[in-house]
N, CA, C and O atoms as CSV, one atom per row, in Angstrom:
chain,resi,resn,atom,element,x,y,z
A,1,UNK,N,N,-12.637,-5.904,-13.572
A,1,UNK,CA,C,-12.473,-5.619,-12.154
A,1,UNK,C,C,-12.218,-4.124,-11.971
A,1,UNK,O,O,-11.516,-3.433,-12.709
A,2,UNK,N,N,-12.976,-3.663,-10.735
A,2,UNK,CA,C,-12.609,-2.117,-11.014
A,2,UNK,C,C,-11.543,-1.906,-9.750
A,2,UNK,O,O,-11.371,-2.535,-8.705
A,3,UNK,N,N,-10.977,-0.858,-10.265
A,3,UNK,CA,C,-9.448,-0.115,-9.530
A,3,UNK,C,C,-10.102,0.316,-7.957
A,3,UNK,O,O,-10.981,1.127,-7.667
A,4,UNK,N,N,-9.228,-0.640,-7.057
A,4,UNK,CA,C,-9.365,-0.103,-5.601
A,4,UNK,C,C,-9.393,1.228,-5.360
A,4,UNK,O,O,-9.089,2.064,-6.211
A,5,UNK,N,N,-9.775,1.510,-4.135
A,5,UNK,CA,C,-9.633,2.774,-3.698
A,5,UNK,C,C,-8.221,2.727,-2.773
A,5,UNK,O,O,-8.121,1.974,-1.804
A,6,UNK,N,N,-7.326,3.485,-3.135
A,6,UNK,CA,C,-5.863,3.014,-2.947
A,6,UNK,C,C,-5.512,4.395,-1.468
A,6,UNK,O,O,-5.098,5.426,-1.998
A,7,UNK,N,N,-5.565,4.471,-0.607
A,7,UNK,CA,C,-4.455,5.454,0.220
A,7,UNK,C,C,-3.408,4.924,0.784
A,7,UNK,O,O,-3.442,3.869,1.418
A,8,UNK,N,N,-2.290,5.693,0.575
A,8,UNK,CA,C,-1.090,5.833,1.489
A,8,UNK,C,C,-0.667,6.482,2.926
A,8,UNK,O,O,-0.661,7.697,2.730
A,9,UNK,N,N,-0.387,6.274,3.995
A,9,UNK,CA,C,-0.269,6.963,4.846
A,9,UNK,C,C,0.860,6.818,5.411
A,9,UNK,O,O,0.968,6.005,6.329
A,10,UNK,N,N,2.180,7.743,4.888
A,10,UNK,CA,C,3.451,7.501,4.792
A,10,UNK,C,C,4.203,8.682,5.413
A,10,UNK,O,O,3.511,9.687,5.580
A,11,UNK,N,N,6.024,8.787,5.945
A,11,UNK,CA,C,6.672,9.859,6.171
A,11,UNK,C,C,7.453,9.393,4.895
A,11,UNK,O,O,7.368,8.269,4.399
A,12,UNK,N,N,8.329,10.562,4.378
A,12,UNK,CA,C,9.452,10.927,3.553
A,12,UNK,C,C,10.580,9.712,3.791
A,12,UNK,O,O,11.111,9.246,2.783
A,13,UNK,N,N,10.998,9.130,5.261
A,13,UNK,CA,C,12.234,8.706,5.526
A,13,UNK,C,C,11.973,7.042,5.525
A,13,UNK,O,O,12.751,6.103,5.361
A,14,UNK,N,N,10.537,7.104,5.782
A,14,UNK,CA,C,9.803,4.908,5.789
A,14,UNK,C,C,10.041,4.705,4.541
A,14,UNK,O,O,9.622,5.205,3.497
A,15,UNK,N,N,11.554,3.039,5.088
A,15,UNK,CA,C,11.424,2.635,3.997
A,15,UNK,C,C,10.568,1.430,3.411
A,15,UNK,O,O,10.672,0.969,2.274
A,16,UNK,N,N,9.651,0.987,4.471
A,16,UNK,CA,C,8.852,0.161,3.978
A,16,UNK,C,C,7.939,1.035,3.440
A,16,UNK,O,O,7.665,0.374,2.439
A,17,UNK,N,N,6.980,2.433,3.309
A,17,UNK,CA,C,6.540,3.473,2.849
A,17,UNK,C,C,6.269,3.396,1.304
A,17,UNK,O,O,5.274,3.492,0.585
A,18,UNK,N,N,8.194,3.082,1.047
A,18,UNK,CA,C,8.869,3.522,-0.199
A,18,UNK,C,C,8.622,2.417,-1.154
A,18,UNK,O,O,8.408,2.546,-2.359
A,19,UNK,N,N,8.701,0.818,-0.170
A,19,UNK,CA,C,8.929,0.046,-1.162
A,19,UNK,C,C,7.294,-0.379,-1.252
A,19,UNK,O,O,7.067,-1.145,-2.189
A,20,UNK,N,N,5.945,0.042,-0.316
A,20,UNK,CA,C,4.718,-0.036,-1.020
A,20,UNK,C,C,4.557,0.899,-2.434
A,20,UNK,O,O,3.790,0.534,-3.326
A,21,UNK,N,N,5.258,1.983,-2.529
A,21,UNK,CA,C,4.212,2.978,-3.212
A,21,UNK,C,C,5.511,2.010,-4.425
A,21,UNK,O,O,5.064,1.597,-5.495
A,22,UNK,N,N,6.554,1.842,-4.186
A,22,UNK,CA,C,7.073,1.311,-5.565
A,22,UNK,C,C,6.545,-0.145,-6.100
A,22,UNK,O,O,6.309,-0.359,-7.289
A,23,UNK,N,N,6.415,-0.968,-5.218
A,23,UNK,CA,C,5.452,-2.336,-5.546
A,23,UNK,C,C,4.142,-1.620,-6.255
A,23,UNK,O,O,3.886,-1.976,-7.405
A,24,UNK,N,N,3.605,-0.987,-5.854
A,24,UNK,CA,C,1.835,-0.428,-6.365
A,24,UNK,C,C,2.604,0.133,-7.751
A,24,UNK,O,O,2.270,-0.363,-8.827
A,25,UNK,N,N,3.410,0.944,-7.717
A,25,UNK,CA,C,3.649,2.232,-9.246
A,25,UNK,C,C,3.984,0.671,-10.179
A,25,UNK,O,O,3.315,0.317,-11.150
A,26,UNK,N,N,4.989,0.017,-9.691
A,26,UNK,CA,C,5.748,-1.057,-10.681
A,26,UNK,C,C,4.673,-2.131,-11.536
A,26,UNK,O,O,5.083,-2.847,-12.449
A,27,UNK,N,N,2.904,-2.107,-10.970
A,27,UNK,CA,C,2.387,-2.880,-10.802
A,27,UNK,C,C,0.800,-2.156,-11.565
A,27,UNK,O,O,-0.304,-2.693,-11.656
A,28,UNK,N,N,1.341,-0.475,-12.119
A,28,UNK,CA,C,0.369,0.314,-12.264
A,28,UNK,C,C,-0.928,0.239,-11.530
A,28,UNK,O,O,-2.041,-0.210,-11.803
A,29,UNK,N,N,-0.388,0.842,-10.491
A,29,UNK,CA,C,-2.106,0.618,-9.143
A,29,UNK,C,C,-1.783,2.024,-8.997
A,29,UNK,O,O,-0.652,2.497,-8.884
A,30,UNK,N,N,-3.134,2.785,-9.014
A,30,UNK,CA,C,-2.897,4.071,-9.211
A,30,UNK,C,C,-3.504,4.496,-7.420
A,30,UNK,O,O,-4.616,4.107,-7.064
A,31,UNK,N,N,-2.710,5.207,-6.590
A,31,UNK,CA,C,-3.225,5.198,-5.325
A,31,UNK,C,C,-2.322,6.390,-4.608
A,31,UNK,O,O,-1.158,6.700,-4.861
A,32,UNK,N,N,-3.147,6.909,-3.719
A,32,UNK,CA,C,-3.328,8.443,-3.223
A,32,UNK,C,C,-2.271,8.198,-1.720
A,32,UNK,O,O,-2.470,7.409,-0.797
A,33,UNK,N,N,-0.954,9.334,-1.928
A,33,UNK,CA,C,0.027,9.534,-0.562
A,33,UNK,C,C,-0.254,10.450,0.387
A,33,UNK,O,O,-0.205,11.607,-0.031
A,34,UNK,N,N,-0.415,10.374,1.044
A,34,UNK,CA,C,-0.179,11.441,2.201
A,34,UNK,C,C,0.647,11.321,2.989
A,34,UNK,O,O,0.711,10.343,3.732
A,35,UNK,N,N,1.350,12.155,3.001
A,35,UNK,CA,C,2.907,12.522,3.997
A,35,UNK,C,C,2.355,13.341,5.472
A,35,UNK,O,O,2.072,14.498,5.785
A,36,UNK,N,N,2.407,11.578,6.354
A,36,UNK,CA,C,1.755,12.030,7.488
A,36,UNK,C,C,2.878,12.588,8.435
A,36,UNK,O,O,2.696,12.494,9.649
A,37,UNK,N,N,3.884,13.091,8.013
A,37,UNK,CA,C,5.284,14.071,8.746
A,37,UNK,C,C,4.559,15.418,8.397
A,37,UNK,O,O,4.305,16.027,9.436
A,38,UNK,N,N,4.226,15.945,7.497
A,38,UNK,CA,C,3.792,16.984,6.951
A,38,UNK,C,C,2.326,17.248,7.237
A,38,UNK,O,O,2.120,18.400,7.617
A,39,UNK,N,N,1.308,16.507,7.154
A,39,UNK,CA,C,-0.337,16.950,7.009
A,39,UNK,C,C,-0.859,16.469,8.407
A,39,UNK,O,O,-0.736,15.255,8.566
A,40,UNK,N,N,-1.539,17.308,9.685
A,40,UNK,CA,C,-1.566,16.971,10.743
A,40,UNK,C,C,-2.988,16.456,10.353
A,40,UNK,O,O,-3.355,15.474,10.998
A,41,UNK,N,N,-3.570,16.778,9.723
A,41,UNK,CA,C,-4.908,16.514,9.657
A,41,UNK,C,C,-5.009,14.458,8.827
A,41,UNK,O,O,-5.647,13.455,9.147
A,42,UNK,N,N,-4.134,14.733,7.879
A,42,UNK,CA,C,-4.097,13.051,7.651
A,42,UNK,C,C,-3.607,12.237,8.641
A,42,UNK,O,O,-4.050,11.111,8.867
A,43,UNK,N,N,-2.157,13.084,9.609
A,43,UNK,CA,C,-2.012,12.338,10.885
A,43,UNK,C,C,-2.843,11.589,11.472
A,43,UNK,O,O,-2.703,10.390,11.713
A,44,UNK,N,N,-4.110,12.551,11.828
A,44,UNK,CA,C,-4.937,12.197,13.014
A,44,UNK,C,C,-5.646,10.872,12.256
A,44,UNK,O,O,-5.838,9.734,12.684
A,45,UNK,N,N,-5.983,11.536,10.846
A,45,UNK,CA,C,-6.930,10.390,9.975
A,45,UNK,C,C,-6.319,8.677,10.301
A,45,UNK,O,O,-7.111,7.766,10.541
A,46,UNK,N,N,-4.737,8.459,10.253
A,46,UNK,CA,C,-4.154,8.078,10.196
A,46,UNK,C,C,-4.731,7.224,11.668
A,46,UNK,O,O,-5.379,6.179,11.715
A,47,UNK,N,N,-4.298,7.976,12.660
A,47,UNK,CA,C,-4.334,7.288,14.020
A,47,UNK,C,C,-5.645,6.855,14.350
A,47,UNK,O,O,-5.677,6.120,15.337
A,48,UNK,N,N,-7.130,7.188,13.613
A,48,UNK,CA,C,-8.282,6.957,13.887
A,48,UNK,C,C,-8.165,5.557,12.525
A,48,UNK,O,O,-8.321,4.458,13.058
A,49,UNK,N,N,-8.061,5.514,11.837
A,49,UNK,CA,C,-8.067,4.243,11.054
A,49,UNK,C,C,-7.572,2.992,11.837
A,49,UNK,O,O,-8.202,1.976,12.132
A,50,UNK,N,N,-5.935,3.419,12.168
A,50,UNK,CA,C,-5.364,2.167,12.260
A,50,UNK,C,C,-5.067,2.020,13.907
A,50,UNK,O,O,-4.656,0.970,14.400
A,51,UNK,N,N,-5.340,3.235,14.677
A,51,UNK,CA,C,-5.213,2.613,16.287
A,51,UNK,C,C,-3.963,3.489,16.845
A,51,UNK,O,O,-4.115,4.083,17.913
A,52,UNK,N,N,-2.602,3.590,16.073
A,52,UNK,CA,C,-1.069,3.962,16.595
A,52,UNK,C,C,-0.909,4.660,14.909
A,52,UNK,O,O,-1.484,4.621,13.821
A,53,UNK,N,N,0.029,5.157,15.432
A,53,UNK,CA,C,1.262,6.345,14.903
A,53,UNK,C,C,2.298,5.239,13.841
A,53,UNK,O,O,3.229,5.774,13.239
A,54,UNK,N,N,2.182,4.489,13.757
A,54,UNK,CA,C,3.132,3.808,12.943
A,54,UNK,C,C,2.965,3.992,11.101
A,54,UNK,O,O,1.831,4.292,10.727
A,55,UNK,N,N,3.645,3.884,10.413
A,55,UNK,CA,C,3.660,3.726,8.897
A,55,UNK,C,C,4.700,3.035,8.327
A,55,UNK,O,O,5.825,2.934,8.816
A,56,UNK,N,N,4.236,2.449,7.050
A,56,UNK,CA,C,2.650,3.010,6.530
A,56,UNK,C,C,1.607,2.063,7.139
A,56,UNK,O,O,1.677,1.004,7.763
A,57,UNK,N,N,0.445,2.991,6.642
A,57,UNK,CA,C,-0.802,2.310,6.736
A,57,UNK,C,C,-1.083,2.278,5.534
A,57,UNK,O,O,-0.280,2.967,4.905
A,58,UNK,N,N,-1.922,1.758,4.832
A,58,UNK,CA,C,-2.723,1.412,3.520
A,58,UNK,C,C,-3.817,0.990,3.978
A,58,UNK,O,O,-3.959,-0.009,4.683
A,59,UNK,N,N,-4.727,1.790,3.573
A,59,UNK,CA,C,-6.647,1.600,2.817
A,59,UNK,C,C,-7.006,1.321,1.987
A,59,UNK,O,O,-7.649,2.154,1.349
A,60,UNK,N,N,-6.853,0.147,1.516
A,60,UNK,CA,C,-7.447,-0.279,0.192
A,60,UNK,C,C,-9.323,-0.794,0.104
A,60,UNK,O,O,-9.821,-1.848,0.497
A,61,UNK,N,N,-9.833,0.096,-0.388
A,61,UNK,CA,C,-11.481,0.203,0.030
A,61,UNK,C,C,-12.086,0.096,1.046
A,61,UNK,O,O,-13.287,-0.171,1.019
A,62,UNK,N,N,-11.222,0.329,2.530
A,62,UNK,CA,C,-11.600,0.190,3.672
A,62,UNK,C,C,-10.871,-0.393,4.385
A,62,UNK,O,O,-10.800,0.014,5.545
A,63,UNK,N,N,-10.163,-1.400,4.035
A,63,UNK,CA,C,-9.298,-2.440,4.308
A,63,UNK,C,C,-7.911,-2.038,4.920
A,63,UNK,O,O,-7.028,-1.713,4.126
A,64,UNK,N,N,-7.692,-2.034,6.021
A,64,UNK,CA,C,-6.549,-1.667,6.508
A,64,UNK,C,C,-5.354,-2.538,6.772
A,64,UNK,O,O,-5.214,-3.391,7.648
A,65,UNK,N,N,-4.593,-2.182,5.917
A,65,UNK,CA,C,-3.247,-2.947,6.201
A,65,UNK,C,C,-2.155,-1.945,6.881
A,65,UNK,O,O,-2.019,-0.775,6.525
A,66,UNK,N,N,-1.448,-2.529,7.841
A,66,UNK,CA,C,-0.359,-1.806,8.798
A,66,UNK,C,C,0.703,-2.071,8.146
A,66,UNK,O,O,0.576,-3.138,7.547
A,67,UNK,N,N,1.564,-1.649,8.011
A,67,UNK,CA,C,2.981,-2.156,7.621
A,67,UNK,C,C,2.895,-2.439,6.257
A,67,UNK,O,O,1.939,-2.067,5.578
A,68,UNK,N,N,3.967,-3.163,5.755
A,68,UNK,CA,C,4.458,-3.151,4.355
A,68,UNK,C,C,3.880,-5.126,4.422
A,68,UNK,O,O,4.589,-5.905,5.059
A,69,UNK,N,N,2.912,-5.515,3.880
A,69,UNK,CA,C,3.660,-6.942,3.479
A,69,UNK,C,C,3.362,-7.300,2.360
A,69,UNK,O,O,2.143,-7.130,2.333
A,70,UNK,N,N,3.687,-7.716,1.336
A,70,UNK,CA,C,3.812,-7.674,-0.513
A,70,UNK,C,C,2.630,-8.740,-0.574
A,70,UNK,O,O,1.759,-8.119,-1.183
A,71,UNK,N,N,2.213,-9.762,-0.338
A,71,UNK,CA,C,1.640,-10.776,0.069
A,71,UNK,C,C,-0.021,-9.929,0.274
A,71,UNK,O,O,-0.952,-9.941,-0.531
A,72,UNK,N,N,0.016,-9.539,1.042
A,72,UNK,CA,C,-1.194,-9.249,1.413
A,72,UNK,C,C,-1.971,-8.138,0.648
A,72,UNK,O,O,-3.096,-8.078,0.152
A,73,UNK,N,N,-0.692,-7.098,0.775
A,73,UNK,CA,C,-1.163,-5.779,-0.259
A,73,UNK,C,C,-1.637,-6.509,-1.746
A,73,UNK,O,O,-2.799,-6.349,-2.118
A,74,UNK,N,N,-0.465,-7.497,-2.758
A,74,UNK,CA,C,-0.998,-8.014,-3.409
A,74,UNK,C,C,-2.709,-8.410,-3.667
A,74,UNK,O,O,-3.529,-7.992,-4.486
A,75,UNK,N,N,-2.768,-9.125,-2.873
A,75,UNK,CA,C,-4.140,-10.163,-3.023
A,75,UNK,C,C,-4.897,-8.791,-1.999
A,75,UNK,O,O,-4.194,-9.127,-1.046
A,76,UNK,N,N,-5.443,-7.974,-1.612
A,76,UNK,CA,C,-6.053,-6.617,-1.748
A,76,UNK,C,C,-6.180,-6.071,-2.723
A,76,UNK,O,O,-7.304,-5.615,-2.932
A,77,UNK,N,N,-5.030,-5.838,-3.850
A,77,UNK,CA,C,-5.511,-4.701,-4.446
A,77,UNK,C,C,-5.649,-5.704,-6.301
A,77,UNK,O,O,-5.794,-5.245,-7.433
A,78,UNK,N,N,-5.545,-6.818,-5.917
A,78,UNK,CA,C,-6.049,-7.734,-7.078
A,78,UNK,C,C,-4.722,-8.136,-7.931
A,78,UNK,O,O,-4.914,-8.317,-9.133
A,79,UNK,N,N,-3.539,-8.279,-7.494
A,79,UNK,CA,C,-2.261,-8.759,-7.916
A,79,UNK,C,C,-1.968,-10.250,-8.143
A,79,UNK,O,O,-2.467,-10.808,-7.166
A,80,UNK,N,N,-1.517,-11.000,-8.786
A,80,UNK,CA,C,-1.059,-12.413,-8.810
A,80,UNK,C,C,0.456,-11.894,-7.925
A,80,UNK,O,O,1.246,-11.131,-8.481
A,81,UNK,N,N,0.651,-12.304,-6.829
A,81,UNK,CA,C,2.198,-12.347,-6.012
A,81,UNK,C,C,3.373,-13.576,-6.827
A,81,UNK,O,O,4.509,-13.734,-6.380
């Protein structure tokens, strides 16, 4: 099976943010952050993907998930939950 295409679209202080990128690291899923407090340009990327300003978002090969849910991110990025 080949490795998703993984983005993050996170601030510094989300702690649901925190506990995706640690579910993915704990789980070796290798996948790309952007600190949308900091990069206006992933901001916008951000708000054209998913609709609103909220985080995180996650793109997993296109696939947009809003929010944190372990369940879903799982079975996306090819996990047994």
């Amino acid at each position: 099976m080949s490795t998703p295409n993984i983005q993050i679209y996170s601030t510094p202080t989300c702690g649901f943010c925190k506990q995706a990128k640690e579910f993915l690291a704990d789980n070796n899923v290798p996948f790309v952050d952007y600190n949308v407090a900091a990069d206006a340009e992933k901001r916008n990327e951000l708000v054209e993907k998913s609709g609103q300003m909220g985080v995180p978002v996650i793109d997993v090969d296109g696939q947009i998930l809003i929010g944190y849910d372990r369940a879903t991110l799982a079975k996306l990025v090819g996990i047994e939950a």
